[in-house]
N, C-alpha and C positions, 0 to 999 in steps of 0.2 A: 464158296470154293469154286463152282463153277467161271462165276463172272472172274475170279483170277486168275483162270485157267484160259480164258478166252482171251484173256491182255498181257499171255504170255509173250517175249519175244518185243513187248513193247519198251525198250532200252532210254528213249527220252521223252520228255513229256512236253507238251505244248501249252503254250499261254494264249493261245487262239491263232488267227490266220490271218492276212492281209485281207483288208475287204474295200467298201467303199468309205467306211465310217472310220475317223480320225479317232487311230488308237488311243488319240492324249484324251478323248473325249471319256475311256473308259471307267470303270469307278476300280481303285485300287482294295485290295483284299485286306481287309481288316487283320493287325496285331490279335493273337489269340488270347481270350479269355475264360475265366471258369463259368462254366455253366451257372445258369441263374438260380435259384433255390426254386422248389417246385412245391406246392401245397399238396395235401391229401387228395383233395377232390381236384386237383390238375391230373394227377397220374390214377387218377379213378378207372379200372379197365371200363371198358363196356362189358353191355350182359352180352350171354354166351348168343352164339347163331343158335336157330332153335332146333330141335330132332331133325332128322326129313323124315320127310311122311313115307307112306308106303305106296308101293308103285313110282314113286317117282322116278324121271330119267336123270341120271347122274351122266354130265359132261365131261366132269373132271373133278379128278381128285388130287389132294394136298393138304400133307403137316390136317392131319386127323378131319378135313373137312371136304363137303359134297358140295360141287357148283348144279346148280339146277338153269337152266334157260326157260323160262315161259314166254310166250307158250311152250309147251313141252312138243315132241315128235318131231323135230325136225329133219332136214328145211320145210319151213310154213311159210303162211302169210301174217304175223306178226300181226300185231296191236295196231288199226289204222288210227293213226291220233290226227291227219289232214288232209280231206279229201278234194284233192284239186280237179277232181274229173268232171264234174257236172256243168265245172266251169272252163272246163277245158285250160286249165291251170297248170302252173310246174315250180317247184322248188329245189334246186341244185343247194348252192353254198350261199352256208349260213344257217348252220345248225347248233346256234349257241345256246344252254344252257344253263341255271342255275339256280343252289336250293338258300333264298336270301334268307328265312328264319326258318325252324325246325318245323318239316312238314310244308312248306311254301316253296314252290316252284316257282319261275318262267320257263317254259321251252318256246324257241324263235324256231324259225323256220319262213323262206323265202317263198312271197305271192307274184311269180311271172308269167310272162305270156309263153304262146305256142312257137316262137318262133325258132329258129334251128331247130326243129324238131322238136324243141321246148326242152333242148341243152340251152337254155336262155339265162345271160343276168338283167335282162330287161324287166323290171318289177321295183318293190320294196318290200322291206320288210313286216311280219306279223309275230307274234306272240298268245302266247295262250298260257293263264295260270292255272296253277293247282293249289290248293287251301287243304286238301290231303293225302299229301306224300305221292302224289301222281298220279293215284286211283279216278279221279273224277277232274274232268278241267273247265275252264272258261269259255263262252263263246271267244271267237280272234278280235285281239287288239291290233292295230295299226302302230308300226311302230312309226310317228308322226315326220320329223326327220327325212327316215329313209324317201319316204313316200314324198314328201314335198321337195326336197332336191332331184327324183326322178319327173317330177311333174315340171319343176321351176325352169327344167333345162332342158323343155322339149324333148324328153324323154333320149338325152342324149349320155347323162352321167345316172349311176346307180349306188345304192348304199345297202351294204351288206354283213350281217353282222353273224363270225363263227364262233367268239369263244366269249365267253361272261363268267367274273369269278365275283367273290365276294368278300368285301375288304378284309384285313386281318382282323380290325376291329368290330367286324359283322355291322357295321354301320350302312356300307355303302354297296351299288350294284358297279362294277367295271364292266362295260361294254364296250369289248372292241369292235374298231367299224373298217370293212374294206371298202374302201372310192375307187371305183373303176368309172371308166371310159366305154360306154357302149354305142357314140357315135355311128362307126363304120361298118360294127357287127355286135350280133349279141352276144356275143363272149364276156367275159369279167377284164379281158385286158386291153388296154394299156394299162395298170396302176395309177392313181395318186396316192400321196402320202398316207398313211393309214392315220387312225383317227379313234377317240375314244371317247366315251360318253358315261355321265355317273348320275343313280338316282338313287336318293335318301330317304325314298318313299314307299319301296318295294315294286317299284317297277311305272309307279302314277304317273309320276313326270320324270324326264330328264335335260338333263345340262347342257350345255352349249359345246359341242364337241369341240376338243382340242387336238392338234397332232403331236405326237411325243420324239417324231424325225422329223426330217426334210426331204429324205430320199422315197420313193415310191416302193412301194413294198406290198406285204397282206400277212397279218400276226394270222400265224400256224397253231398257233394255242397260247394256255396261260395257267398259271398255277399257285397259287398260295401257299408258301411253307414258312410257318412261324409269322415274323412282322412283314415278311417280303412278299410282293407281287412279282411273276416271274414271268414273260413276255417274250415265245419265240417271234422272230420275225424273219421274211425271208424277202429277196428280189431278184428269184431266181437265178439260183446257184449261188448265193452269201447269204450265212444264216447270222444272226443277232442276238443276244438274250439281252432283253432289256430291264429293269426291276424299279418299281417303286419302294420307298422305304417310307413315304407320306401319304397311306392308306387310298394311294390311286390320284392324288394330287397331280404331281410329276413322275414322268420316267427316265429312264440316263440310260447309258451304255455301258454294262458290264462286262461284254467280253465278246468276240467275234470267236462265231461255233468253228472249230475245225471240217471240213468235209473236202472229201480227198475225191469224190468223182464232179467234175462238171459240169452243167446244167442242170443238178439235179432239183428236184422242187418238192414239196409237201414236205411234213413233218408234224412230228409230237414230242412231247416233254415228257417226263416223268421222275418220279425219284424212287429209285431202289433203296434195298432195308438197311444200309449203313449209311443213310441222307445224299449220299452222290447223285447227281442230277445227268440225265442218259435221254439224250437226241436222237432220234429216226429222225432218215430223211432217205424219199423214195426213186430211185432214178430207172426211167425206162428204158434203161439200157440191159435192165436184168431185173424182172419183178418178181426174182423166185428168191432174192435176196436184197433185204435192209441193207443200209448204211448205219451204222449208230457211233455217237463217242459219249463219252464220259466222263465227267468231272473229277479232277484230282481234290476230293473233298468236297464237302457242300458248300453250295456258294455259285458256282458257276465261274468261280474267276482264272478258271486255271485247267486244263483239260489233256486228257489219253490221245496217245494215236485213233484215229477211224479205225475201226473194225467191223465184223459184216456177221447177221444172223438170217439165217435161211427159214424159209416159208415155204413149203411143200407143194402151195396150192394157190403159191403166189400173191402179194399183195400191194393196193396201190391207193393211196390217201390213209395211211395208217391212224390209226385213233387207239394211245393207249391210256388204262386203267386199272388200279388195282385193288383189289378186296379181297379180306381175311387173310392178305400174305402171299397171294399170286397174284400176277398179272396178267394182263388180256390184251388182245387189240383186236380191233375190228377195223371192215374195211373193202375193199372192193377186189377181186379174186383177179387183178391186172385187169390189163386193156389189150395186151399183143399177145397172150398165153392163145393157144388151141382155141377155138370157140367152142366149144361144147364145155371149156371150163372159165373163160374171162366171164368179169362184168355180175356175179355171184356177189352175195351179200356175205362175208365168210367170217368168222370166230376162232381166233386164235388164244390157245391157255399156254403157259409159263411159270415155273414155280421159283424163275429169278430173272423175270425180265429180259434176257435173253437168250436161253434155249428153248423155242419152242413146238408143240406138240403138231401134228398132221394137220390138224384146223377141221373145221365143219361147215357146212354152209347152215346161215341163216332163213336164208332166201334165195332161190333161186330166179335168173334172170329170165325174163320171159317179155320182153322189149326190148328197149336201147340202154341208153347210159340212167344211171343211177349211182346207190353207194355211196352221196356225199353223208358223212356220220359224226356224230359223237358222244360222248357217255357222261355222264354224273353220276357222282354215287352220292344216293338220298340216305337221309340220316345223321349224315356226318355232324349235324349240328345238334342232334339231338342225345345226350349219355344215357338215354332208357330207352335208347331204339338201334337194336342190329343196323348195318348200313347194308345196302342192296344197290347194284347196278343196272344205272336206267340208260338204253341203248337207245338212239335215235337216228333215223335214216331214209335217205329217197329210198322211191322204188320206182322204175318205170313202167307206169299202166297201158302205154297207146307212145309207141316211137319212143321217144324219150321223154316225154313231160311225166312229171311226176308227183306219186305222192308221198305223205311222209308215216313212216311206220317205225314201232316203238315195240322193245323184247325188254324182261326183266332178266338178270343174273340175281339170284338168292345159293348163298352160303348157309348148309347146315351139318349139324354135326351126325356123327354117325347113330345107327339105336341102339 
């Protein structure tokens, strides 16, 4: 009710926007058909969330269930899962994730140097798994790749990976990769064409990266629903959704995102509870309010006017997710708000993806830039295990280099 109450007013609908990618190129909407028949153990629920315990701090409630955040008392200092200080280290973007078999992690996370204060994309990539649901990890993997085109090219191009799903068929890892230019400065831009990479081994080796455009860009996230991989992408101010239908094989062009302010940049995907697919994207012209639109049906092929949800406490690189039936994002508490309140590690809840609540902070800012993030929900692969939300994030320990720290979200029921 809400979300149609919020796309009041909206009189015609859009089939997407002019952009730089040749409309003909897009994939037409499928003729409808009946649902496919489902077995017993397909629509199997899962087990319930468990009691909450006593004492615990309740974040948010919703439809009969407790959000808990661990560590609890917040704002803390969260879970260090990458300590870049000793080596005077930093990790911005490129905090991709993913749970390949039940209870199996990777979490990525970028190894750069000090320079701009150690806001740096001068580095490559690392990884670290988990064999138990994220409780315990690995020493760091080099992701080999990253690190050998930042080395090959005199330390002039960089490789960086933010979002990793896992095929429909649980076969395979998609890694998406951003190619920057860090020539002139250590920033992440100029773009090259973004780039993807697949391992059938749970992380051992990987593929020979291939690009799925032509144009320069950085995939903003990615999503799996049903046989589909789902692939924002953006080139500041034109957004993309791109979809595999060959378990990460290929990608094509499904439809260019609507978004009504421009130059805006960042973004998240997500789908709300009647399968429509619903775009954030963030523009600093006002971080006390999202941009979002919405697909006319599931699919992506076809989309709502833009419309705008507000954030009390402002927010900027949004990262959304959902569990037990609400949604979240996390994210960085703006860049231009007051300074006694930007640059916060901040928690937003929603019990329909777009109205949401005052927010909280996670973490409070106590250096430079930080907040690059993102979430998996562990479980999801497993039907004897409740699913829980695993949060990941710079923080800046010294100017702006930084480390990476890690919050759970657990769902339970009431006593």
């Amino acid at each position: 009710m809400k979300r149609a109450l919020a796309l009041i007013g909206a009189l015609l609908m859009l089939a997407g926007c002019a952009g730089t990618a040749d409309p003909a190129e897009t994939t037409a909407a499928p003729e409808t058909t009946a649902a496919p028949e489902t077995t017993a153990e397909e629509t199997a629920p899962k087990p319930e969330f468990p009691v909450l315990p006593d004492g615990a701090s309740v974040v948010y409630e919703n439809n009969g269930l407790n959000y808990v955040v661990s560590p609890q008392n917040l704002p803390n200092d969260g879970i260090l899962f990458v300590n870049h200080e000793p080596n005077r280290r930093s990790g911005h973007m490129g905090q991709a994730m993913v749970e390949y078999t039940p209870g199996k992690l990777l979490c990525f996370y970028p190894n750069c140097n000090a320079q701009n204060d150690g806001h740096s994309g001068r580095g490559w990539m690392e990884y670290k798994r988990s064999e138990d649901g994220g409780e315990t990890w690995s020493d760091p993997i080099v992701l080999k790749h990253s690190q050998e085109v930042f080395e090959s090219s005199d330390k002039t191009r960089s490789v960086m990976a933010e979002k990793a799903v896992l095929s429909p068929d649980g076969k395979r890892i998609i890694l998406f990769l951003l190619n920057c230019d860090v020539k002139d400065n250590a920033l992440w831009e100029p773009y090259f064409p973004p780039q993807y990479t697949i391992s059938e081994d749970g992380g051992e080796t990987w593929s020979e990266p291939k690009n799925f455009c032509d144009h320069p860009g950085r995939v903003y996230d990615a999503k799996v629903i049903d046989d589909t991989v789902y692939m924002l992408m953006s080139n500041r101010g034109s957004y993309y959704l791109y979809v595999s239908l060959d378990q990460g094989e290929t990608f094509t062009l499904r439809s260019n995102v609507p978004v009504q302010r421009g130059g805006s940049f960042y973004g998240t995907l997500g789908v709300l509870d009647d399968g429509s697919l619903i775009v954030y994207t963030y523009n600093e012209s006002d971080e006390y309010k999202l941009e979002y639109v919405i697909s006319r049906g599931p699919g992506g092929y076809y989309w709502e006017y833009p419309a705008y949800a507000t954030f009390d406490k402002a927010i900027r690189n949004p990262q959304l997710a959902c569990l037990g039936g609400s949604y979240f994002i996390v994210g960085r508490s703006g860049s231009y708000t007051p300074s006694s309140m930007n640059g916060n590690f901040i928690l937003y809840c929603s019990d329909d993806g777009i109205h949401w609540d005052e927010g909280r902070y996670l973490r409070l800012r106590n250096a430079g830039i930080g907040a690059y993030s993102n979430t998996i929900t562990v479980g999801a692969l497993d039907p004897n295990t409740p699913d829980r939300l695993l949060i990941q994030t710079s923080h800046a320990y010294y100017l702006s280099q930084t480390n990476i720290l890690h919050w759970w979200i657990d769902a339970y029921t009431d006593n």
